[in-house]
N, C-alpha and C positions, 0 to 999 in steps of 0.2 A: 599514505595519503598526504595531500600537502596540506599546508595551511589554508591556504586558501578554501580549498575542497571540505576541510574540518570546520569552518568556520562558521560555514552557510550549514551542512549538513548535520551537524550537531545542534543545530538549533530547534530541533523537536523537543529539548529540553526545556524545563521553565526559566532557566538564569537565559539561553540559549534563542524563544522565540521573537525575541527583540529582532536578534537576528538574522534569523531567517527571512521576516517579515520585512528586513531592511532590504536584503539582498533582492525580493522581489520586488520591491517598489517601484524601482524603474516600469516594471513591464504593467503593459495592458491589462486593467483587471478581467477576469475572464467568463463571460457569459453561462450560467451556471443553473439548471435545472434543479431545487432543491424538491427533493419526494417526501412529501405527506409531512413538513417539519411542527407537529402539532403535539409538541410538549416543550420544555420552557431550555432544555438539551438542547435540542434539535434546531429549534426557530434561535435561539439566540448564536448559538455557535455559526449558522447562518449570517446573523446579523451583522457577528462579531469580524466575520469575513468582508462583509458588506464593506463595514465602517472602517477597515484595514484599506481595502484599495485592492482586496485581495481579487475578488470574484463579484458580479454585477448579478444578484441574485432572481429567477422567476422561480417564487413561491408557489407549488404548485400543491393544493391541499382544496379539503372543503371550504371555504371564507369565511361562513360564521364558528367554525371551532377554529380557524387561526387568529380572528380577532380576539376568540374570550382569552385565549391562550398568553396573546398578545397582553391583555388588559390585566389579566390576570396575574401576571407577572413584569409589569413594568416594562416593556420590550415596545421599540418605538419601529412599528414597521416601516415608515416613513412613505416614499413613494414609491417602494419596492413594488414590480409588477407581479401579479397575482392571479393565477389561473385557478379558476373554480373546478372542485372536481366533487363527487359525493362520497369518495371515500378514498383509503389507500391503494388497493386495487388499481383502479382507475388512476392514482393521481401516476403511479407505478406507466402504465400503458403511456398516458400520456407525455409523460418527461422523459421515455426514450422514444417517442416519437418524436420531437420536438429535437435530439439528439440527432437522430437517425435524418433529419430533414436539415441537419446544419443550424437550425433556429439556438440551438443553445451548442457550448463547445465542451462544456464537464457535467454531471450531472455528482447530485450528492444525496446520500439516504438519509433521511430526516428518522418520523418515530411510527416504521415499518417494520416487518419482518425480513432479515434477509434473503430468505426466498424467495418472498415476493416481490424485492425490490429485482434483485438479479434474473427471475425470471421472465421479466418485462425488458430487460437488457437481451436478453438470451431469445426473444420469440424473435423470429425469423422476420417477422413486419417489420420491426423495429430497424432494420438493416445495420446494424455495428458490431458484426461479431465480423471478424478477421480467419485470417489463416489459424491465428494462435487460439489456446484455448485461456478462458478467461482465469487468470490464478491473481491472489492475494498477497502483498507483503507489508508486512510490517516493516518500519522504519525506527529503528529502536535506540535510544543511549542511556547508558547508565553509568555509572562515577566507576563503579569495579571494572570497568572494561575501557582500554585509552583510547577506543575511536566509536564513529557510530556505524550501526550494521544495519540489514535487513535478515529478517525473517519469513521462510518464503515456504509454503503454503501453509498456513494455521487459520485458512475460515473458508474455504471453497471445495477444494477437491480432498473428499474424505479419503479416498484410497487410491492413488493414484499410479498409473501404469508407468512405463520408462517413458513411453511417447509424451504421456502426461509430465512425466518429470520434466523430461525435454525441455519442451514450452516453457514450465518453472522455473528451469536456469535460464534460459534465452531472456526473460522475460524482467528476470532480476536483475541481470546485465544489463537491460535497456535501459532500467530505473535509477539502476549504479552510475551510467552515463550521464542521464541528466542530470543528475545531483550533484555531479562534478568528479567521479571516480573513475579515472582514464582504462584502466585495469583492472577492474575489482576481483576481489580472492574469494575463488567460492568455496565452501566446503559443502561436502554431501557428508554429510551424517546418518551415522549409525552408531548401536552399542559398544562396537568393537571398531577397531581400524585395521583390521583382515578379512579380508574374504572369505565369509563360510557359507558354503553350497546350501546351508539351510536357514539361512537368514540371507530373505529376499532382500532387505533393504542394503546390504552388503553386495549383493550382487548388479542389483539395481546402479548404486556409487560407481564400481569398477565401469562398466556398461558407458556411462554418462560422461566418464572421465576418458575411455578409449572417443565416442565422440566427440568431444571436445578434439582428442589428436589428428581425430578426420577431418575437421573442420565443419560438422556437423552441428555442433556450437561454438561460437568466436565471442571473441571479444574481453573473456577474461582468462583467467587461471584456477582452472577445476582441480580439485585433486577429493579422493576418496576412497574408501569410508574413513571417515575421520570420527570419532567418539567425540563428543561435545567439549568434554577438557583439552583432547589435544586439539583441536580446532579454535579454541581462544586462551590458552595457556602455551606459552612457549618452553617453560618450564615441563609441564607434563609432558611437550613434544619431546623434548630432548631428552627422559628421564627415559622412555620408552624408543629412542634413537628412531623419532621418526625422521627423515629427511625429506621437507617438502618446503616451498614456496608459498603455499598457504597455512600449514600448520601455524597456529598460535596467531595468527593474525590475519583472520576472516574478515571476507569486509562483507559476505553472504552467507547468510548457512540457511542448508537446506533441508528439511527435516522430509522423515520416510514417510507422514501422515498428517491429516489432520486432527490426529487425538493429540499425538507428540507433540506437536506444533502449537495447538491452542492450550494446551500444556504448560509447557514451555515459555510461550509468551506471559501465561498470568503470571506463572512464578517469577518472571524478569519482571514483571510488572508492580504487584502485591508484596513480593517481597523481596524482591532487587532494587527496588523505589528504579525501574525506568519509566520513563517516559516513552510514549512511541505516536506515529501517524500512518493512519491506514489507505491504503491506496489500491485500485483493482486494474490489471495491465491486461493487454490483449485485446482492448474493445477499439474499437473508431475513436473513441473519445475517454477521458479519465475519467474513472469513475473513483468516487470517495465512498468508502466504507467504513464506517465505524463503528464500533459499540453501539449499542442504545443507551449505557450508561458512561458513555467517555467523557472527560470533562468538556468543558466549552475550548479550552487550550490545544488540546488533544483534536476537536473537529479545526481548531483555526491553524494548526500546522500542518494537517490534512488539507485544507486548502490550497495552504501556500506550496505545496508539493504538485498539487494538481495545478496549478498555475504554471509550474514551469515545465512541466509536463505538456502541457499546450500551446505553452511559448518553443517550447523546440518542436511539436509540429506544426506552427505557423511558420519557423521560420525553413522548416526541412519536411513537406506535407508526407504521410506515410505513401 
């Protein structure tokens, strides 16, 4: 990864979103659907975007619980534009309609469920589902690890097929690109890093790895089943003489599931102290997903990720 590439990408970190937030300043803030932001999380992490230059917020909630919210916690909504709705459901429908019609260009999950935010993405009215299917990546850094990665399905697809896989790498490579990673290194993960006939997710890897050679996936460097040490340990790779291009310095890993996965991320998170920003690939437009308890830091790097995300396709429409 160059510097350059680390510099802006690393900045989901806290010493780091200065960063980030610099690197986006240039661009256009980006018209931005926020769903149901009616807890003091959700509306300010909004705000916090707002006041960044990050994204040009429509508040889309019921009005009298976003003012108490509002008032309730010192959050100044100022002249943020405000669509009235009676509940989440609704505020859900209406923010990817409003998507789906161009009126807004990201949409972001306030304090919903995410099924229900995703499922109002996903109805067929809404028109922004693509070719791709909709998958999740984390965007993660933490000090144990010398660059920053993604993590790629831990909140959408619980069990997902090779086709599903598929989409999952294509989809992290697209995200790797905007970020600024010309090549990114993917790893497929699994327990082991050989192939055994009876572990699928091992089979699933090889599979993922021969299309990548077809050209059935482009744009970075697959290699798998890689086990989670030899995939960010170079040391473990060589200990165990694996020979690869990706061993030990992943710029993606791809877990077999979404238990693994959302797994996997708390403990990089809880107890690896990373940081990370949540982002949903695949749709017409970016969508933010994040916790319901992510910090406000945490939704404002989420932003600015979605922002550039929508500056490369204003400037290369899909």
């Amino acid at each position: 990864m160059n510097e350059q590439t680390s510099e802006h990408f690393s900045a989901v970190a806290p010493s780091g979103v200065a960063r980030l937030i610099a690197h986006v300043k240039a661009m256009a803030p980006v018209r931005t659907a926020v769903v149901h932001p009616c807890d003091a999380l959700s509306l300010g992490g909004a705000l916090d975007a707002r006041d960044a230059g990050i994204i040009t917020p429509v508040l889309v909630a019921p009005l009298a619980k976003l003012r108490a919210v509002a008032a309730d916690f010192g959050l100044d909504l100022g002249d943020s534009e405000i669509v009235d709705v009676p509940h989440s459901h609704a505020a859900a429908a209406t923010a990817a309609r409003l998507a789906g019609k161009g009126e807004v260009q990201a949409l972001m999950k306030g304090s919903l469920h995410s099924d229900e935010y995703l499922g109002a993405i996903l109805a067929p009215e809404a028109g922004l589902r693509t070719e791709r299917r909709l998958t999740h990546c984390y965007i993660m850094q933490t000090a144990s690890y010398p660059r920053p990665f993604i993590l790629t399905d831990a909140a959408i697809n619980i069990a997902p097929s090779l086709e599903d896989k598929a989409d999952i790498v294509r989809n992290a490579i697209d995200l790797a690109h905007v970020i600024g990673v010309p090549e990114p290194k993917v790893a497929i993960l699994a327990a082991v890093e050989t192939v055994n006939p009876r572990m699928r997710s091992t089979l699933d890897a090889a599979a993922l790895c021969k299309m990548a050679d077809r050209g059935q996936i482009t744009g970075g460097l697959v290699d798998g089943p890689l086990a989670f040490d030899n995939a960010v340990s170079p040391e473990a790779a060589q200990v165990k003489g694996i020979r690869s291009a990706v061993a030990g310095q992943a710029d993606v890993l791809v877990v077999p599931d979404l238990e693994s996965g959302n797994m996997l991320a708390k403990q990089l998170e809880f107890l690896g102290g990373a940081e990370s920003a949540g982002i949903v690939m695949g749709a017409r437009v970016p969508i933010v997903l994040t916790s319901r308890s992510d910090s406000r830091t945490t939704r404002l790097a989420s932003c600015a990720i979605a922002l550039m995300l929508a500056e490369r396709r204003r400037a290369a429409p899909p």
